[in-house]
N, C-alpha and C positions, 0 to 999 in steps of 0.2 A: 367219554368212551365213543369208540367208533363202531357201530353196529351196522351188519346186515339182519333182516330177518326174513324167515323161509318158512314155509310150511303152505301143506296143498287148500283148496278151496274151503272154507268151512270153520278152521283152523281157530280162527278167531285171530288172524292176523292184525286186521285190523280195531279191534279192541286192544289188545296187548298191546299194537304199537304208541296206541295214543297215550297209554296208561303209563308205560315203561318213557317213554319221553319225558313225560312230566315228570316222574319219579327221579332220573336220572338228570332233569334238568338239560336235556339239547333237543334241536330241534327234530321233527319227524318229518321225512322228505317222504311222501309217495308217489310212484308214478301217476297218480291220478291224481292228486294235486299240481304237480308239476303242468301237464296239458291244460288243465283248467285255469291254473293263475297266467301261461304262457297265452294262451289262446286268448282268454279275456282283456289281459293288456294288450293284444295283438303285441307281441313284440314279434319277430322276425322267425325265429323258434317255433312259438306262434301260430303264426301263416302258415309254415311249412306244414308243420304238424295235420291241422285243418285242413291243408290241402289234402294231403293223403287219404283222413280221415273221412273229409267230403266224397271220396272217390271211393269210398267203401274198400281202403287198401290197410294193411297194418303199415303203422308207422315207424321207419328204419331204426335199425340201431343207433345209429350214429346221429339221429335226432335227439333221442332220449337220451343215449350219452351228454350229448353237448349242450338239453335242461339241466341233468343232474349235475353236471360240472358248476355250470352258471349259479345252480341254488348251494352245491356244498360252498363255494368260496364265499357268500354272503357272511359278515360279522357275527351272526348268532350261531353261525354253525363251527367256529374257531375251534371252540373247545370240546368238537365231539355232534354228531349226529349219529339218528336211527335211519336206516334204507330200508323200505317196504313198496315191494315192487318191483326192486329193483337193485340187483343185476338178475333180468329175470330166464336167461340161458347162458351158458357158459362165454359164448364167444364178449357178451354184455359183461360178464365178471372179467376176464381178460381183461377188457379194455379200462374196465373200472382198476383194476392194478397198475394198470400203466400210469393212470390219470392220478392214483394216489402217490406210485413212485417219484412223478414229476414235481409234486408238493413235498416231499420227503415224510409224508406221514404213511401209518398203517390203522390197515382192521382191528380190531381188539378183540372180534368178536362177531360169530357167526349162529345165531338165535332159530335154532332147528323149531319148531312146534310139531311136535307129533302126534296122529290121530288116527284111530284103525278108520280103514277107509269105509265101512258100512255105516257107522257111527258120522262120515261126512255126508253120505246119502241121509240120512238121518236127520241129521243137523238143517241141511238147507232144503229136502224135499218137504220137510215137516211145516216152512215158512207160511205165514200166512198175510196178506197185505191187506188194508183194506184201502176202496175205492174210494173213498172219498179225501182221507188223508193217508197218506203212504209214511208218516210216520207212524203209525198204530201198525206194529207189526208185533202177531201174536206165532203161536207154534202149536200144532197138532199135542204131542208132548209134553214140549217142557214148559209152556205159557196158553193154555188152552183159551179161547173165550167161553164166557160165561155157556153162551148160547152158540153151538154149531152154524158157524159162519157167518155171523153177526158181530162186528165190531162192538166192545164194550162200552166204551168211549163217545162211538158218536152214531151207533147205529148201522154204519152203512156195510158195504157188502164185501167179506173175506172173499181172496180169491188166491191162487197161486200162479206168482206171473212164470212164463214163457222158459226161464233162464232157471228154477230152480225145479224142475220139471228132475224124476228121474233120471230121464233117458239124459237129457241134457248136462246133468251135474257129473255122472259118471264119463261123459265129452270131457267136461270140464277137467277131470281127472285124468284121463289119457292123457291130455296137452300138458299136463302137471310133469307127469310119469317122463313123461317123453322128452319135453326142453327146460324144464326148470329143475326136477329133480339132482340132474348130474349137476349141478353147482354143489350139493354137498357133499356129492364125492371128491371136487375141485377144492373146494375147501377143506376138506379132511386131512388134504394131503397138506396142508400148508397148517395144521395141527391149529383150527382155528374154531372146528364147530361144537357147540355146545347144542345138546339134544334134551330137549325134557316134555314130560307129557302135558294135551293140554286139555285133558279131559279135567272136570271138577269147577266147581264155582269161579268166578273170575277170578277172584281176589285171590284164591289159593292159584291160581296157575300164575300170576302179577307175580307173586309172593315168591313161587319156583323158579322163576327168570330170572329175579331180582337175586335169588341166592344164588346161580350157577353163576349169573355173568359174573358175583362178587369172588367165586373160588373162583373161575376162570383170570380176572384179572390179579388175583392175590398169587397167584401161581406165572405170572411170568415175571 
C-alpha cells in the first residue's frame, strides 16, 4: 500500500507510523529521516538542505520534494511505502501527484489520526525529560515518576523543554490548522482519506488503522 499519514502535533504520528510500516511490511519515509540520512551522507540534497538550515530559513519545497522522490524510487519502497511528514501543505501534495502520475502509480490511502485538540495540549505539555538522559521521558498524567521531578531510572532532573511549553504547542497547532490541515480536504476530494480516532492505548489505535486501511483497500 501507498500511504500518507496526517494528523496535528501530539497525534502519535510518529508511533503509529513505525508500527503500521512494519505491520504492513514497507518502508516509513519521514521528513525528518530524509534531511538526516541526506545531510549525513552529504549528498548534494544534502548541502542544500543544510544550507538553508544553517541560515536559520525553512527549507523549500522543491528540496524535500526532490528527497522524497530520490527515497520513494529506492527498491524497498517498490511495493508500497508510508509518508510521515510529508506532503506537509497542499502545494507539497500537488507536486507529490504529479511525481506519482509520472511513475504511473497512486495513493491507496490517506491515514487521518484524529485528536480533540486540548487532549494535544495535554498530551505534549504533560511531557517530562530528563537531564541527564532524554530517553527517560515520563508524563505529568499518563506515566508520572515515582517522585515529583526526579527521574526513576537514573535520578536526575525532569524538566520540560522549551517546544512543549503551552503557549508553544498550541503555535504548534495554528501552523497545523493553517498549512497542513487542508491536505485533507484535498484529499477528500480525491475520495482517499480514511479518519479514525487516536485516542486509547497504542495497540488499539495500531489495531483501528490496520482495520480502516483494510476496508479502505477492500472497497476499491
Amino acid at each position: 500500500m501507498r500511504i500518507v499519514l496526517v494528523g496535528p502535533p501530539g497525534a502519535g504520528k510518529g508511533t503509529q507510523a513505525t508500527r503500521l510500516a512494519e505491520k504492513l511490511r514497507i518502508p516509513h519515509i519521514s521528513t525528518g529521516d530524509l534531511f538526516r540520512a541526506n545531510i549525513s551522507r552529504q549528498t548534494e540534497l544534502g548541502k542544500l538542505a543544510k544550507s538553508y538550515m544553517d541560515a536559520g530559513n525553512l527549507v523549500p519545497d522543491q528540496v524535500t520534494i526532490a528527497m522524497a522522490k530520490d527515497r520513494m524510487e529506492q527498491p524497498d519502497a517498490e511495493g508500497g511505502f508510508l509518508l510521515d511528514g510529508f506532503p506537509r501543505n497542499v502545494s507539497q501534495a500537488e507536486a507529490l501527484d504529479e511525481l506519482l502520475q509520472t511513475e504511473d502509480i497512486k495513493l491507496d490511502a490517506v491515514l487521518d489520526l484524529e485528536v480533540p485538540e486540548e487532549e494535544v495540549v495535554k498530551r505534549i505539555a504533560g511531557r517530562r525529560i530528563c537531564r541527564k538522559d532524554s530517553s527517560h521521558v515520563f508524563h505529568v498524567s499518563y506515566s508520572p515518576p515515582k517522585k515529583e521531578g526526579v527521574c526513576d531510572v537514573c535520578g536526575g532532573e525532569l524538566y520540560q523543554r522549551d517546544d512543549d511549553s503551552e503557549e508553544t504547542v498550541r503555535k504548534r497547532l495554528e501552523v497545523y490548522h493553517t498549512q497542513t490541515e487542508p491536505i485533507i480536504d484535498y484529499y477528500k476530494a480525491q475520495g482517499l482519506v480514511v479518519t479514525i480516532s487516536s485516542l486509547g492505548p497504542v495497540d488499539e489505535v495500531t489495531k483501528r488503522a490496520l482495520e480502516a486501511l483494510k476496508r479502505e483497500d477492500e472497497g476499491k
